[in-house]
C-alpha positions as CSV (number, residue, x, y, z in Angstrom):
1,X,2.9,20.5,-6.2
2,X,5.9,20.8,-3.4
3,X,9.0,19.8,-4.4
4,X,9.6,16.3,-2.9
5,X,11.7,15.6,0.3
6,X,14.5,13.9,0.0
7,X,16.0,12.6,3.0
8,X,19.9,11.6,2.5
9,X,21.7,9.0,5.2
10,X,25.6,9.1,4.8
11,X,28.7,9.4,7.5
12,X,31.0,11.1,5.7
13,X,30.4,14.6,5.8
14,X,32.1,15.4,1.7
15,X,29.4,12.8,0.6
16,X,26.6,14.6,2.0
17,X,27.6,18.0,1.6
18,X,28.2,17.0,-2.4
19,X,24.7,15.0,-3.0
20,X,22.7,17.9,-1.2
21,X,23.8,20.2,-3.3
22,X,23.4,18.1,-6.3
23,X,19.6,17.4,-5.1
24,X,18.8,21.0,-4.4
25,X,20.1,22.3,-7.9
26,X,17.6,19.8,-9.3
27,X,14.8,21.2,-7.0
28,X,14.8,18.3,-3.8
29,X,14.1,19.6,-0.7
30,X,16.9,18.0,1.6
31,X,16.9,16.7,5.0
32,X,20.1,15.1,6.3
33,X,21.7,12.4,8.9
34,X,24.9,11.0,9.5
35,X,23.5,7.7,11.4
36,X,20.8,5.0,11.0
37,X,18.8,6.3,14.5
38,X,19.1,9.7,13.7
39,X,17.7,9.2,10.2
40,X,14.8,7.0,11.8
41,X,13.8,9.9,14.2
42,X,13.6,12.3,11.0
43,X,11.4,9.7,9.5
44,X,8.9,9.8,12.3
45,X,8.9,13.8,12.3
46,X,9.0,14.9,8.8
47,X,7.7,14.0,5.4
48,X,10.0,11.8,3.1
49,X,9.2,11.4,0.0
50,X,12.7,9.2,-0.8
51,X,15.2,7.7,1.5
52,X,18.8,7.4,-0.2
53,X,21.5,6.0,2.1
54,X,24.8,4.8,2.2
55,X,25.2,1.2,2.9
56,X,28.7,0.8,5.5
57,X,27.6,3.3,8.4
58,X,28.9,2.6,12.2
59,X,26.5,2.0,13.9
60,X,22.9,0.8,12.3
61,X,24.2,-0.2,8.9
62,X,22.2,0.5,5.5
63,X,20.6,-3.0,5.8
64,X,19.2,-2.0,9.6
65,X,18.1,1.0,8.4
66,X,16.6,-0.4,5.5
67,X,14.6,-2.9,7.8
68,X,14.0,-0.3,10.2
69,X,12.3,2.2,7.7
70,X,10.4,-0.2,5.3
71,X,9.0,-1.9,8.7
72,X,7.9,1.5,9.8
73,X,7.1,3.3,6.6
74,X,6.5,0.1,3.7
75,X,5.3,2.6,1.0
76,X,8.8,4.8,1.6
77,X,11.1,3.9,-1.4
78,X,14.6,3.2,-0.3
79,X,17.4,3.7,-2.4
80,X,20.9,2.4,-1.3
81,X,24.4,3.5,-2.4
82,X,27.0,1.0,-2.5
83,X,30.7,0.2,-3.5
84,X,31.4,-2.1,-6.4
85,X,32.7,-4.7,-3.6
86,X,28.9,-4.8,-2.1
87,X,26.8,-5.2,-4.9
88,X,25.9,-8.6,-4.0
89,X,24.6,-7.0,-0.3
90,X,22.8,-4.6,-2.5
91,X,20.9,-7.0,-4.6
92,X,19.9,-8.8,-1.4
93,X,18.8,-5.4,0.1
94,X,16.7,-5.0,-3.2
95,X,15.0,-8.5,-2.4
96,X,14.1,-7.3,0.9
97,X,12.2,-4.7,0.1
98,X,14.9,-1.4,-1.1
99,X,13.7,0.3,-4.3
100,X,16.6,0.6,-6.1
101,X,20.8,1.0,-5.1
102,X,23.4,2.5,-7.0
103,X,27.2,2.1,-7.1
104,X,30.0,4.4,-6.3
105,X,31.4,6.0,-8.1
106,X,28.0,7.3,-9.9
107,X,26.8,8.9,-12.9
108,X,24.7,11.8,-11.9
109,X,22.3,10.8,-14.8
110,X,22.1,7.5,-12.8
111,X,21.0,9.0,-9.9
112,X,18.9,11.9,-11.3
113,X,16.5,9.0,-12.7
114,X,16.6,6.5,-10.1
115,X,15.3,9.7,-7.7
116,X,12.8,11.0,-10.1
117,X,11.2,6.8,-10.3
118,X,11.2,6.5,-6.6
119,X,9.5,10.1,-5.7
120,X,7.0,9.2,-8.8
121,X,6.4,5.5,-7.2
122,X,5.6,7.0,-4.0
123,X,3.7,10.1,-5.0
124,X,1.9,7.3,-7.2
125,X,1.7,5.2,-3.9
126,X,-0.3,7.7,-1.9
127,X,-2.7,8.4,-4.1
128,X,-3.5,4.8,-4.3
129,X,-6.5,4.1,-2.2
130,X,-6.2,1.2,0.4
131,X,-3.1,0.4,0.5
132,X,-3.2,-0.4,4.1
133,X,-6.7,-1.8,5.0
134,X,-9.0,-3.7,3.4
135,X,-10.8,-7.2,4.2
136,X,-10.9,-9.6,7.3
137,X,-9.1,-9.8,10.9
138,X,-9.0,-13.4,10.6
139,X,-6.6,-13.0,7.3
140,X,-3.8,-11.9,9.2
141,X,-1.1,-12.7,7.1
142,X,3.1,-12.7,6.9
143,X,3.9,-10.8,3.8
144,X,7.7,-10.6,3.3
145,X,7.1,-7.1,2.6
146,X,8.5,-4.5,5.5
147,X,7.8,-8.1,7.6
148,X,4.4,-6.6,9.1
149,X,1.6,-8.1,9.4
150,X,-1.4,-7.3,7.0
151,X,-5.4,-7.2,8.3
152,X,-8.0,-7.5,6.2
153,X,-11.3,-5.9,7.0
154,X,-15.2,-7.2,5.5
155,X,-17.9,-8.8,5.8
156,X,-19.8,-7.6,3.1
157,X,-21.3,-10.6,0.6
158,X,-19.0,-9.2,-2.2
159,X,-15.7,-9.0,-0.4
160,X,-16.7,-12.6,1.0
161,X,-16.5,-13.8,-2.4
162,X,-13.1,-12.6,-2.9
163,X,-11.6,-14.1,0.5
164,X,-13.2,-17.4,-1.1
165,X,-10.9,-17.0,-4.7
166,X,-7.8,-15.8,-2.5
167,X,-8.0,-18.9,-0.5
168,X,-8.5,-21.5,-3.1
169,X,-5.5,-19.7,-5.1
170,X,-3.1,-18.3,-2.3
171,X,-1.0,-21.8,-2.6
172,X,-0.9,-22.4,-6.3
173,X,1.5,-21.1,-8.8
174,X,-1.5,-19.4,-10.8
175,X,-0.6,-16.3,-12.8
176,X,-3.3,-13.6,-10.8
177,X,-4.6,-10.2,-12.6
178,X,-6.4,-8.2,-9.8
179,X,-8.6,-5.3,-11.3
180,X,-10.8,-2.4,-9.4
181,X,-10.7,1.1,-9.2
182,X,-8.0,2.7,-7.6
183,X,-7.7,3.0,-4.4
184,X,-9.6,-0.5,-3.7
185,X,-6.5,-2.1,-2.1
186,X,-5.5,-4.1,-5.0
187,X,-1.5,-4.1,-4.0
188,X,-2.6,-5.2,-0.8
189,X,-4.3,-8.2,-2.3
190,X,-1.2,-9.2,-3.7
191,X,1.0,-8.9,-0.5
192,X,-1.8,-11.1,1.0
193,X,-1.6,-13.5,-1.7
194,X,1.8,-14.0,-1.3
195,X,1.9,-13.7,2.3
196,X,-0.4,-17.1,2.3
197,X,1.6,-18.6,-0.2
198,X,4.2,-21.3,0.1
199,X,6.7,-18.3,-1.1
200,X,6.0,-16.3,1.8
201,X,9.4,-16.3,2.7
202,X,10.9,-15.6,-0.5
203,X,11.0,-11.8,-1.9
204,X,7.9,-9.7,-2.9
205,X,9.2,-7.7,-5.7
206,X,6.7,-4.8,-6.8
207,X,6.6,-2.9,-9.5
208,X,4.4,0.1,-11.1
209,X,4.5,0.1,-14.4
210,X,2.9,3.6,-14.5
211,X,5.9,5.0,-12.8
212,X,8.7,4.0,-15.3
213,X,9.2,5.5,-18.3
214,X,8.7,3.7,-21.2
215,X,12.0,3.3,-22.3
216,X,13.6,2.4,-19.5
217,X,10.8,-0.7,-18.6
218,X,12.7,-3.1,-20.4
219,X,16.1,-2.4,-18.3
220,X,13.9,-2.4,-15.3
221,X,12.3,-5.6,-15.5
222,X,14.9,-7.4,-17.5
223,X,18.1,-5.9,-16.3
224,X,20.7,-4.9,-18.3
225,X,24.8,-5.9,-19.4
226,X,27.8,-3.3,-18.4
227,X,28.1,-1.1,-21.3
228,X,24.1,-1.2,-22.7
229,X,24.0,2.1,-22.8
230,X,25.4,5.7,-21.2
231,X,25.7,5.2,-17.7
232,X,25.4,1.4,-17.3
233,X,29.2,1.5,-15.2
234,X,28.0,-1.9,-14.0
235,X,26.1,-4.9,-14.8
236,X,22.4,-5.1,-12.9
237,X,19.4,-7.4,-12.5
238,X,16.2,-6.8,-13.2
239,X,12.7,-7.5,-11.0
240,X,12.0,-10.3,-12.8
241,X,15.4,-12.2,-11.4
242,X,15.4,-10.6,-8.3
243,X,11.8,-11.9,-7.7
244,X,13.2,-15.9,-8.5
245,X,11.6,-18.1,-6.2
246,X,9.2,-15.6,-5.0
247,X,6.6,-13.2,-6.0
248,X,6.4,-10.6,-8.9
249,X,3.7,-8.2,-8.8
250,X,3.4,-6.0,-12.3
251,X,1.1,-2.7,-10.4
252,X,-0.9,-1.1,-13.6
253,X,-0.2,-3.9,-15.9
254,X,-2.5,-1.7,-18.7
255,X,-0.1,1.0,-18.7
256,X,2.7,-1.1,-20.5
257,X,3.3,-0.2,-24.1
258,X,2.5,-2.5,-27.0
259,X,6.4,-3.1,-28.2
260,X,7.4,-4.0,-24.6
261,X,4.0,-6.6,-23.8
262,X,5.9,-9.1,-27.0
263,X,9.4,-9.3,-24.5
264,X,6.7,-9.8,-21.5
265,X,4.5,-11.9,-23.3
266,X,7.8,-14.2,-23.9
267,X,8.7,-13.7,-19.9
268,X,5.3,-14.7,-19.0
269,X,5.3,-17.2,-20.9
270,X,8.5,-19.5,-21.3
271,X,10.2,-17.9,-17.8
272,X,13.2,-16.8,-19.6
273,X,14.4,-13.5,-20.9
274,X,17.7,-11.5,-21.6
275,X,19.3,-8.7,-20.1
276,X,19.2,-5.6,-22.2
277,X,22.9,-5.4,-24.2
278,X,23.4,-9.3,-23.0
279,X,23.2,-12.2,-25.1
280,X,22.8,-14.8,-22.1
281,X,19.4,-16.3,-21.6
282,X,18.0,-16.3,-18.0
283,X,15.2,-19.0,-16.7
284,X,13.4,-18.2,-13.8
285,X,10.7,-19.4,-11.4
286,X,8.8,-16.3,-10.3
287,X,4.9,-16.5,-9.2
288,X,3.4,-13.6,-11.2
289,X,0.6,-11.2,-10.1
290,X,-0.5,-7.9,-12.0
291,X,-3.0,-5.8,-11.5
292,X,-4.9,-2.8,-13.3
293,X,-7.8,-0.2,-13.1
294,X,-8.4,0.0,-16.6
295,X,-10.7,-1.7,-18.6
296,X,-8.3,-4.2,-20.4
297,X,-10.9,-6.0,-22.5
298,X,-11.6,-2.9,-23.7
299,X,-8.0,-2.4,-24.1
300,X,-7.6,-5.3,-25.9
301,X,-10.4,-4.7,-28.5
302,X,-9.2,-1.2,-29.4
303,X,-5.6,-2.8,-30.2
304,X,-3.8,-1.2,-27.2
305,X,-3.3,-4.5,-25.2
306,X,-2.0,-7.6,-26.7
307,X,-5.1,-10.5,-26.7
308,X,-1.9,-13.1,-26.2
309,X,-0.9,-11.2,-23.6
310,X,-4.2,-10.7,-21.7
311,X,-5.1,-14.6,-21.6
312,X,-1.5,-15.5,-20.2
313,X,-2.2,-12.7,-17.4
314,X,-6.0,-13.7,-17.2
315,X,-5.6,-17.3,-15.3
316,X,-7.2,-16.2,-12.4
317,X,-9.0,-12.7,-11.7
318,X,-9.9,-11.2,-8.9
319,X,-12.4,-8.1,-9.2
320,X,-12.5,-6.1,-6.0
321,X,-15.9,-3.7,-5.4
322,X,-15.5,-0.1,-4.9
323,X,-16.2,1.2,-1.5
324,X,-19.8,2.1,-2.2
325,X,-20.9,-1.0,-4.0
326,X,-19.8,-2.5,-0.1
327,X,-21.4,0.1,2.4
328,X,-21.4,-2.6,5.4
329,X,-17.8,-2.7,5.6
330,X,-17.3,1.1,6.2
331,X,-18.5,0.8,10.4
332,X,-15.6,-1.9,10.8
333,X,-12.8,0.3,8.4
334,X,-13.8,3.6,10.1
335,X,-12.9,1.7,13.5
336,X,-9.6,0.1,12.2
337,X,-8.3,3.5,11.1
338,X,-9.4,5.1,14.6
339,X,-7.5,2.8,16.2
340,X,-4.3,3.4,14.0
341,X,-4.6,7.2,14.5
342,X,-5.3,7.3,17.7
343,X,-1.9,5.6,18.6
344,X,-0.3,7.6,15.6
345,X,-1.1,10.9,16.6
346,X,-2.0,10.1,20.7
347,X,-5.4,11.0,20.6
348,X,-8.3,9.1,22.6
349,X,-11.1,9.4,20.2
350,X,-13.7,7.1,21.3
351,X,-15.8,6.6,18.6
352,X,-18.2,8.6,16.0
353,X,-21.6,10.3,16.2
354,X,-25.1,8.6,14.7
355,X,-24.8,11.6,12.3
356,X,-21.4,11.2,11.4
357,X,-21.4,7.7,11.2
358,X,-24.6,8.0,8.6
359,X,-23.2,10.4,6.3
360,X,-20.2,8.3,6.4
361,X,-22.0,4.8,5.1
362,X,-23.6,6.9,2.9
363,X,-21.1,8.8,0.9
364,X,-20.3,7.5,-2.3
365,X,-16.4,7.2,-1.8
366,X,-15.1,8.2,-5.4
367,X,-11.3,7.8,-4.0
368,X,-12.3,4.7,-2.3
369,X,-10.4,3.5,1.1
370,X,-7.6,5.7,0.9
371,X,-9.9,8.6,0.9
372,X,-11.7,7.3,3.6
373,X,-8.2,6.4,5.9
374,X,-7.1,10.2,4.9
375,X,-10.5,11.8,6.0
376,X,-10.5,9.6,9.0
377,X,-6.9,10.8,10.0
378,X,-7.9,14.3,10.0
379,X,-10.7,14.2,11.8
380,X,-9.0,12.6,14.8
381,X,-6.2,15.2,14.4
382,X,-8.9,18.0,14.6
383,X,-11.0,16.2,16.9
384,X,-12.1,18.2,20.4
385,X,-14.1,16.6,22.3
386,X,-13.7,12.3,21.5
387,X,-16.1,12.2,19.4
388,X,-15.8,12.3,16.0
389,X,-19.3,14.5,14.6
390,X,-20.2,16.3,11.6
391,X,-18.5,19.3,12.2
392,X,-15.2,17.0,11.8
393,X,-16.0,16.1,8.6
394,X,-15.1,17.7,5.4
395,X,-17.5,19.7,3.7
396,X,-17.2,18.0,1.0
397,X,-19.0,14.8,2.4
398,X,-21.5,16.9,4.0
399,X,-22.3,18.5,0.9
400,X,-22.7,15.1,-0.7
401,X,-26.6,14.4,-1.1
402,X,-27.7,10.9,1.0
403,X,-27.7,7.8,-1.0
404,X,-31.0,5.8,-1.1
405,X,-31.7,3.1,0.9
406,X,-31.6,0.7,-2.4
407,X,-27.8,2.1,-2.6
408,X,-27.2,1.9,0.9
409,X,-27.8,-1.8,0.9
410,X,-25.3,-3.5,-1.6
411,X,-25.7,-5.9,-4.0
412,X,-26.0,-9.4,-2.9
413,X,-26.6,-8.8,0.3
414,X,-29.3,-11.0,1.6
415,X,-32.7,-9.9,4.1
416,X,-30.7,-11.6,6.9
417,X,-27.1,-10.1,6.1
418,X,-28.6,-6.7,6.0
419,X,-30.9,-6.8,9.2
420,X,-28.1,-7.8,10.9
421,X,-25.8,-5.0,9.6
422,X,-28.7,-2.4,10.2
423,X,-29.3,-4.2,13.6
424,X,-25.1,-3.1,14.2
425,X,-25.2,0.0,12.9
426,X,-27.8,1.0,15.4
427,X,-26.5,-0.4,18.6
428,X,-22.7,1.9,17.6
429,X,-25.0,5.0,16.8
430,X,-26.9,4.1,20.5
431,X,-22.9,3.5,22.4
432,X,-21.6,6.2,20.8
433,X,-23.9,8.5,21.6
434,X,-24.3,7.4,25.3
435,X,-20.0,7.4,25.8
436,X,-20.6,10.8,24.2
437,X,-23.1,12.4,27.0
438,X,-21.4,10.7,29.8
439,X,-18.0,12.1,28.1
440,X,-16.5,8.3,27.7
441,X,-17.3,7.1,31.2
442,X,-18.7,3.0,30.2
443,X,-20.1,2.6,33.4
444,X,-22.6,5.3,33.5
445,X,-23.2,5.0,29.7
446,X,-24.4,1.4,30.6
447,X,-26.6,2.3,33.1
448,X,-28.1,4.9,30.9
449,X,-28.7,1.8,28.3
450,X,-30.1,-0.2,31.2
451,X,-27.4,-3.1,30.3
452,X,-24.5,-3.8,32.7
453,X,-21.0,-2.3,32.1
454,X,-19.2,-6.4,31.3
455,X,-22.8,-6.3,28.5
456,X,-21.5,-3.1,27.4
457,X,-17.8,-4.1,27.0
458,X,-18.6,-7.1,25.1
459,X,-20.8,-5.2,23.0
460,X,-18.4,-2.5,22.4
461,X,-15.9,-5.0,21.4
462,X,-18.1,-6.6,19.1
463,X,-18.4,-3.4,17.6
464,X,-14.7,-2.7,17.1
465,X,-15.4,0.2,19.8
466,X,-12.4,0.4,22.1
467,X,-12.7,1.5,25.4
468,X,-9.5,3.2,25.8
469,X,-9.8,6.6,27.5
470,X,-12.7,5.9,28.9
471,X,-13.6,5.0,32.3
């Protein structure tokens, strides 16, 4: 695996030149900036796996930045160094959306493991599927979380049945356990969740319990007293206080060990906790959402997950499908993620072959939409000729043998639902192939389809087909 890249924002030139070398001994690869705008402009043209950056800069502050980059970047963990005098600033930059901060002056151990949580979070992060796209347009929704707006893409008869639960329990205080493979969006449930909410505006505090060592969970969701332990110089708050008022989401909610689910199971259930090394009792009002892709009934009955603990999380649950239990909705999220990479990477790719676009629906998806958005991207990076065709995908779905048509068509879908998605699937395969022999022009790819060009418009707009590039 390659080292991760560290990307450090900081005007004082000692500062930098001392945490570099710090972070190179331990392996980082290390970019550097000495203000907010230049650091953004790295951001768009490298890889970062961690942002860490001061928080009093001339210029675009650490709080600008911090909006800037999450806005631009919401999976980029943010880590913020501040003085003693700031910490309050800091705490507030943590609420909107900064992984962690630490104060100067630091212990190196401090730092070392903050670093090593966040590039785990986000290595963790881009291996989870979907965490961009998933169900309707007409969910668009304010999350609170890098303030952008979220779309949700399907129409398929399962993921229908999961708009219905989100919108009877968006508004209530319901504790939420979201399950599903991974890479089936389930973070991005809970953004939307909260985005409909009546917390919106409050803070979205995640957490992945997967990505925090076990012994230092408790000081991460609890906080901890000055003096808990080595390197505690200062007292600090834990997710479940800086989520008061708002929203805490507990990411791979199985992977919490059995001594630490009794302290949750207490949080859970009377709001109140203590800080590790502190005797005073904190009450808070957080709305709690976890999530998991292992089977926790199973967990349960083999002792590794607390039954107590399961029912207080259990309230509500919300089960999304993998990708290939909900074929119908891959036309509509191969046309989402065009769009985005065509404007990422300033491509005009107008659409995708009738071969293509088969073996696409037909694939079985093991890494779900995340593997579908990453195979998507480099097909429009490769792409040659704006059309996306079998020779632009990877042989690996080429290879794959074609589902049946009792697979193809998922479960619940009824004779009407599926005639209809049929019915769409062949009317793209028919555009897509015209745009492609009259090399994107929509007036002569119309005529060749005997309809006229305002018919084909409309009909390339129903079909999420854009007509950008073309003529």
């Amino acid at each position: 695996m390659e080292p991760a890249q560290i990307l450090i924002v900081d005007d004082e030139a000692n500062m930098l030149k001392v945490l570099g070398a710090l972070l190179k001994r331990e392996g980082y690869h290390i970019l550097e900036a000495t203000r907010g705008d230049e650091a953004l402009r790295m951001l768009d043209e490298h890889h970062v796996d961690t942002l860490l950056t001061d928080m009093r800069m001339p210029g675009m502050d650490g709080m600008a930045l911090l909006s800037a980059a999450t806005e631009r970047f919401p999976d980029l963990p943010v880590i913020m160094i501040t003085a003693h005098g700031t910490i309050d600033t800091a705490v507030e930059a943590l609420k909107k959306g900064a992984f962690d901060y630490i104060t100067k002056p630091f212990e190196w151990s401090e730092l070392r493991g903050v670093l090593a949580k966040a590039v785990q979070t986000a290595r963790l992060d881009s291996r989870e599927i979907g965490a961009d796209s998933l169900v309707r347009p007409s969910l668009g929704a304010r999350t609170g979380h890098g303030d952008r707006d979220i779309r949700l893409i399907g129409t398929s008869a399962r993921m229908m049945q999961v708009f219905d639960i989100l919108d009877r329990v968006a508004d209530t205080p319901s504790t939420i356990l979201i399950t599903g493979e991974s890479g089936t969006g389930k973070d991005l449930i809970a953004k939307e969740v909260h985005g409909k909410s009546r917390w919106a505006a409050r803070p979205f505090i995640k957490v992945n319990c997967a990505a925090i060592p076990h012994d230092l969970l408790e000081s991460e969701l609890f906080g901890y007293e000055k003096g808990a332990f080595t390197g505690a110089v200062s007292a600090k708050p834990g997710r479940f206080e800086l989520a008061h008022g708002g929203t805490l989401f507990l990411d791979e909610i199985g992977e919490v060990p059995l001594e630490m689910q009794v302290k949750l199971l207490r949080a859970v259930q009377d709001r109140e906790f203590e800080r590790v090394g502190g005797l005073k009792t904190f009450k808070v009002e957080t709305r709690l959402i976890t999530a998991t892709n292992v089977d926790i009934k199973k967990a349960v009955a083999e002792g590794r997950f607390r039954e107590d603990l399961y029912y207080r999380l259990n309230i509500v649950q919300v089960h999304l499908p993998p990708l290939r239990e909900r074929q119908s909705d891959i036309p509509p999220l191969c046309d989402h993620f065009l769009v985005r990479f065509n404007e990422k990477l300033e491509k005009h790719v107008v659409g995708f072959s009738p071969d293509a676009l088969d073996r696409l629906c037909t694939y079985p998806w093991p890494g779900n939409i995340r593997q579908l958005e990453n195979l998507i991207e480099r097909a429009v990076l490769f792409d040659t000729d704006s059309i996306i065709g079998l020779d632009d995908l990877t042989e690996e779905i080429c290879e794959q043998p074609t589902e049946s048509a009792e697979r193809v068509t998922p479960d619940g879908m009824g004779l009407k639902e599926a005639v209809k998605a049929e019915t769409s699937r062949i009317e793209r395969a028919l555009i897509v192939r015209a745009l492609e022999q009259t090399h994107g022009n929509v007036t002569q790819a119309a005529r060749q389809l005997k309809i006229s060009r305002k018919s084909m418009q409309i009909k390339m707009k129903e079909l999420g087909l854009r007509d950008e590039g073309t003529r």
